[in-house]
C-alpha positions as CSV (number, residue, x, y, z in Angstrom):
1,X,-15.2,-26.5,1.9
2,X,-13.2,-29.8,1.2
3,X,-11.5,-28.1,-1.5
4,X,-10.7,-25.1,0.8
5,X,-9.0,-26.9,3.1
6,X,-7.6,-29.6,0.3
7,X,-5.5,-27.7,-1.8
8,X,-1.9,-28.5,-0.8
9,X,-0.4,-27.5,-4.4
10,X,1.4,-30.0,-6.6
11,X,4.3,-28.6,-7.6
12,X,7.3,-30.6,-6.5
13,X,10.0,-27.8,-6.8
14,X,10.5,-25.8,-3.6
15,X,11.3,-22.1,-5.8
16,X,7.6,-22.8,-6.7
17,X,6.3,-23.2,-3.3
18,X,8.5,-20.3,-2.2
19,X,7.1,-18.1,-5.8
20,X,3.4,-18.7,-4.5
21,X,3.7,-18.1,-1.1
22,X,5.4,-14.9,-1.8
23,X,2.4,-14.2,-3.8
24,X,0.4,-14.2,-0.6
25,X,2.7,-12.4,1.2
26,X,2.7,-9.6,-0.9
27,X,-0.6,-9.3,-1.6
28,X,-1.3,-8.7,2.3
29,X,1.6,-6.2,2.8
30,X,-0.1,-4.2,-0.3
31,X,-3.5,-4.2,1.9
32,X,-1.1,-3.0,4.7
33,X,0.5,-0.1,2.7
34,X,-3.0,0.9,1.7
35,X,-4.0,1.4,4.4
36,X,-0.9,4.0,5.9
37,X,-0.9,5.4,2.6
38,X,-4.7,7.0,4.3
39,X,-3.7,7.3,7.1
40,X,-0.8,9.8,6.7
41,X,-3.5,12.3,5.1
42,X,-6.2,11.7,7.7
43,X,-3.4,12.4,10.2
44,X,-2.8,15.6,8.4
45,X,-6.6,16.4,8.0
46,X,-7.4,15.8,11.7
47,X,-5.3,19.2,13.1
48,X,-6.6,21.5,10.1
49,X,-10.1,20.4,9.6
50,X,-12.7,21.3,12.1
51,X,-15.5,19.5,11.2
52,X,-17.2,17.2,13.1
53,X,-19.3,14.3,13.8
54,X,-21.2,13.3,16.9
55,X,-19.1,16.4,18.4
56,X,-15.9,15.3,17.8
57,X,-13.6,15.6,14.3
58,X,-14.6,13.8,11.2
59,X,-11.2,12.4,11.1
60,X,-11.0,10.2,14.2
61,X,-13.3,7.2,12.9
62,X,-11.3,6.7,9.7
63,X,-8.1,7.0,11.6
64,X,-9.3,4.3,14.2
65,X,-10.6,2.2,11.7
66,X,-6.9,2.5,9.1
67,X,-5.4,1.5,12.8
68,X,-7.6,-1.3,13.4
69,X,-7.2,-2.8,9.9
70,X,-3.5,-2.3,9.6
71,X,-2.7,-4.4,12.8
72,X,-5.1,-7.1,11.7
73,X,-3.8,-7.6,7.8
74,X,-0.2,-7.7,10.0
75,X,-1.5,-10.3,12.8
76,X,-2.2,-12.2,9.2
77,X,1.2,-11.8,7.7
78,X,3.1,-12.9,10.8
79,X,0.8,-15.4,11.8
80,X,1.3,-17.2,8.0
81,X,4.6,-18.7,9.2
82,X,2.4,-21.3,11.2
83,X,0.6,-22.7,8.7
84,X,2.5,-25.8,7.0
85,X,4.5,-24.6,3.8
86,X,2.8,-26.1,1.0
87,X,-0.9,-25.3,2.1
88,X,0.6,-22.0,3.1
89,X,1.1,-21.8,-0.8
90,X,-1.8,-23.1,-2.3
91,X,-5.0,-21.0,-3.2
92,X,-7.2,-22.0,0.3
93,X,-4.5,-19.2,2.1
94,X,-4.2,-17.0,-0.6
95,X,-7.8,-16.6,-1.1
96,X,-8.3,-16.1,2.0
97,X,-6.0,-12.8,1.8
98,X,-7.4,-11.6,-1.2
99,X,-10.9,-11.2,0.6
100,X,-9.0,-10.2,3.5
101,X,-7.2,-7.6,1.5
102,X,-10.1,-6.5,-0.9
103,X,-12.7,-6.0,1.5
104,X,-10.5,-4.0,4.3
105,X,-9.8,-1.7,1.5
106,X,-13.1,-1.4,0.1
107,X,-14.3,-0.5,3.9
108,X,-11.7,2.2,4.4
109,X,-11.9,3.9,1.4
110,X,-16.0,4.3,1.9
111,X,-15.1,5.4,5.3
112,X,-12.2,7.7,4.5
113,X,-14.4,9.0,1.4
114,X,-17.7,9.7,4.0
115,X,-15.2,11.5,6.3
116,X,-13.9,13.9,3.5
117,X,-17.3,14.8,2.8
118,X,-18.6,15.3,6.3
119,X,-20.8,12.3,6.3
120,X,-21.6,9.5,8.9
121,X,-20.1,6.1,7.2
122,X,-22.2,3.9,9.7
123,X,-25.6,3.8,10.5
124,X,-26.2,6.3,8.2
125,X,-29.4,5.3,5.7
126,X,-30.1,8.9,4.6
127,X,-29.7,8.1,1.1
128,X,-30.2,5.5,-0.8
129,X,-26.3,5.3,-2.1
130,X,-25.6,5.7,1.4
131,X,-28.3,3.0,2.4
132,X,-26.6,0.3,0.3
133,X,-23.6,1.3,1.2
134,X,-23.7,0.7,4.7
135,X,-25.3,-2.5,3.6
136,X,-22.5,-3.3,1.5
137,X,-19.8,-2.4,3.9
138,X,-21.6,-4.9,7.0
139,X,-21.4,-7.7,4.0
140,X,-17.7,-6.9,3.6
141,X,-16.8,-6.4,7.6
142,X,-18.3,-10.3,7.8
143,X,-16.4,-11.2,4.8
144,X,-13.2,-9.8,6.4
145,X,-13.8,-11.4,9.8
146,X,-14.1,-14.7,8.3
147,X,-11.2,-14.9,6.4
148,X,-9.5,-14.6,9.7
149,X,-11.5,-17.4,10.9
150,X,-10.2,-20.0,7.8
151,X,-6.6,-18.7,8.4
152,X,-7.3,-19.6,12.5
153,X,-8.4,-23.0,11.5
154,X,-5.6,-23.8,9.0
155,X,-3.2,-22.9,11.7
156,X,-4.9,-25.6,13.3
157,X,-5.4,-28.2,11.4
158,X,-2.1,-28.0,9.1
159,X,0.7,-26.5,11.5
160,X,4.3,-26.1,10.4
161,X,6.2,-28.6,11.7
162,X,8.3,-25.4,13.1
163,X,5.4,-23.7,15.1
164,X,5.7,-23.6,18.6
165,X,3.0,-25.2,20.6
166,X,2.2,-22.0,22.3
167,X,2.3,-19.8,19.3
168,X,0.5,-22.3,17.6
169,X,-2.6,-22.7,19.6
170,X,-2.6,-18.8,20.7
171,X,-2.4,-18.1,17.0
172,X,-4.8,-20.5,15.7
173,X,-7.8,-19.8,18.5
174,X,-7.1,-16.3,19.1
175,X,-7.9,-15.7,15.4
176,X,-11.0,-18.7,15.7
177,X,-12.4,-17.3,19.0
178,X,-11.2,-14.0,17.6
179,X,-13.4,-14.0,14.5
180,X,-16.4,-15.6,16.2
181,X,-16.5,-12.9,18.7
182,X,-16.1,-9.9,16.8
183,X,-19.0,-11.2,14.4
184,X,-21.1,-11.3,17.5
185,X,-20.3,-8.3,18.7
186,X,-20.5,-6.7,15.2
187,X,-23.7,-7.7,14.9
188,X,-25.4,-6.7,17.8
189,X,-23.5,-3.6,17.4
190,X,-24.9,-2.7,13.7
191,X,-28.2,-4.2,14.2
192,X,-29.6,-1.4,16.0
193,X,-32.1,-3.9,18.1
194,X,-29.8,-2.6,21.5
195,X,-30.2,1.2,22.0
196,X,-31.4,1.9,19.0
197,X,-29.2,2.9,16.2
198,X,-25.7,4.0,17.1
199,X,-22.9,2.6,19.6
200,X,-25.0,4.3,22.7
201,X,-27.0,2.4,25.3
202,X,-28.5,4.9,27.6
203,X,-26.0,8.1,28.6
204,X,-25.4,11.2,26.2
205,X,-25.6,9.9,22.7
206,X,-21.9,12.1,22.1
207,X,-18.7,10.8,21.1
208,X,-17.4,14.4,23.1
209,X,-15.7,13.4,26.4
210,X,-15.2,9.5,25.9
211,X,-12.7,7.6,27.8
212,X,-9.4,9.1,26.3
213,X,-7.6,7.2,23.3
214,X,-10.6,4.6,23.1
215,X,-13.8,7.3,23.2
216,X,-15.8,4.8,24.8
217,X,-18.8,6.8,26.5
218,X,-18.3,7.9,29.9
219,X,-22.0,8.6,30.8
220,X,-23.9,5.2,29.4
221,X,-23.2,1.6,27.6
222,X,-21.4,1.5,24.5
223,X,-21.0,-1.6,22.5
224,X,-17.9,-0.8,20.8
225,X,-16.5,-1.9,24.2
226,X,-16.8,-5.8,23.8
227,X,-16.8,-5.2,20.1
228,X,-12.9,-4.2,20.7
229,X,-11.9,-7.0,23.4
230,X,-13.7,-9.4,21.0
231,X,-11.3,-8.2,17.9
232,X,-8.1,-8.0,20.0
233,X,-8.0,-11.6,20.9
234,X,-6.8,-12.3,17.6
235,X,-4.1,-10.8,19.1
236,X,-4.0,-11.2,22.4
237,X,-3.6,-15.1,22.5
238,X,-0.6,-15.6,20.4
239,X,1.2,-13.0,22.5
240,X,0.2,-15.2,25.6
241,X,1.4,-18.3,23.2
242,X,4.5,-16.6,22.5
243,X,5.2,-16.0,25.8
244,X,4.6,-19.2,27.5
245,X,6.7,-20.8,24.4
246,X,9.3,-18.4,26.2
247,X,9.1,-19.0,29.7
248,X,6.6,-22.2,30.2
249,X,6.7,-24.1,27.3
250,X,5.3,-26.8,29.4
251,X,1.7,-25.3,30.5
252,X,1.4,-24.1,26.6
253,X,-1.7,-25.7,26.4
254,X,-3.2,-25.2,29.8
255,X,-2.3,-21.5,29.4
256,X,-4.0,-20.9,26.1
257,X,-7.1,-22.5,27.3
258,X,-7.5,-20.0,30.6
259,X,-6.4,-16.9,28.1
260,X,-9.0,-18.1,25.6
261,X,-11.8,-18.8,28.6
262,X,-10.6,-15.2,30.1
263,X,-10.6,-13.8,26.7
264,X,-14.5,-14.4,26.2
265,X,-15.0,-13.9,29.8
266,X,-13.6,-10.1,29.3
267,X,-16.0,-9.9,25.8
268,X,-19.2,-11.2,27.8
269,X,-18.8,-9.4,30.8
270,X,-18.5,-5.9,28.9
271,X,-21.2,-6.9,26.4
272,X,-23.3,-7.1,29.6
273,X,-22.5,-4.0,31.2
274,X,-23.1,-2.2,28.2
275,X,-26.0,-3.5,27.4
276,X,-27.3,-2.6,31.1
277,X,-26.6,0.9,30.0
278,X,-23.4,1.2,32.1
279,X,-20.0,2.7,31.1
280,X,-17.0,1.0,31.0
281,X,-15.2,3.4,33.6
């Protein structure tokens, strides 16, 4: 861990600092084309295949999920400018993409590759590939969330000199709180202890009429509801940062600590009513 967060590089020429942190850079808008490049296709497959899954088109999970993971590898690359420049550079950061980049790739291609064969990619043990799989892919999820965590904390504890004290703290603990959450939430989600197996607590085990865009259930619990308000806070603070940098530079810090405090309030309070069994509207 020391060396994690110790590893300023040496180099003393700024094209070298600007050469590795390019590296990084790179490397995450890759993760980012990968995941369009699946989506355009599993756009195209959801209006001519009618398949489906819990009553509703194979297609829709792996297009959520390519969604999902494209707007957090880009929360990463924008949020990068707020780490100091030379740790920014050095292998702590870019590690920390790699996994990012490696395991959101690996998860959407199993995902993409279930949905082309008319398959459940989650909670689905009915073979053993498909077993370790699953198993595999939770590993990876965790893996993914956490490397979100490290860059929250070196925003933290190296700022640039540059970074707002808004963007700053709403970057740096949305992606902390963030992380933490959605490893909660992920867990109680895939652990199968609340409602047995599935998103469902109570209600019509269907993903047919859920709340539109979302497909939250309309008729019991479902735990991809604080599982979602837990994930978005990554983004959710540093929008709050960035606007009280704009308009009330003064209460930065007061005003990322009751967006953070209404942030897990929002993630608790639906956790609770879905574990009660009750729908989110």
């Amino acid at each position: 861990m020391t060396m994690l967060f110790n590893d300023s590089i040496s180099f003393s020429s700024s094209p070298d600092v600007q050469t590795l942190e390019d590296r990084t850079r790179r490397l995450l808008i890759v993760g980012i084309g990968l995941q369009v490049a699946l989506a355009l296709p599993s756009l195209i497959a959801l209006f001519i295949d009618e398949r489906v899954l819990n009553d509703i088109s194979v297609w829709v999970k792996p297009l959520k999920f390519q969604a999902s993971l494209t707007l957090m590898l880009i929360t990463l690359l924008l949020l990068l400018p707020l780490i100091e420049q030379r740790t920014r550079a050095g292998r702590g950061v870019w590690l920390a993409s790699l996994t990012a980049v490696i395991t959101a790739s690996g998860e959407i291609l199993y995902i993409t590759l279930q949905a082309a064969r008319g398959r459940a990619s989650h909670f689905n043990d009915s073979t053993p590939f498909e077993a370790m799989a699953y198993s595999v892919m939770g590993a990876g999820a965790a893996l993914l969330v956490l490397s979100s965590l490290v860059i929250g904390v070196y925003i933290l504890l190296r700022p640039s000199p540059a970074a707002t004290a808004g963007l700053r703290l709403g970057g740096g603990w949305g992606l902390v709180l963030g992380s933490a959450a959605t490893l909660f939430t992920a867990f109680a989600l895939g652990s199968g202890e609340i409602g047995g197996p599935g998103h469902w607590v109570g209600g019509v085990r269907t993903d047919l009429g859920g709340l539109p865009l979302f497909g939250w259930s309309r008729s019991g619990g479902d735990l991809r509801v604080p599982h979602f308000f837990a994930t978005h806070i990554m983004q959710a603070l540093p929008l709050l940062g960035l606007g009280l940098d704009r308009f009330a530079p003064g209460l930065a810090r007061p005003g990322i600590l009751v967006g953070a405090l209404v942030s897990i309030g929002v993630v608790v309070a639906t956790f609770v009513q879905a574990v009660q069994g009750q729908p989110f509207l």
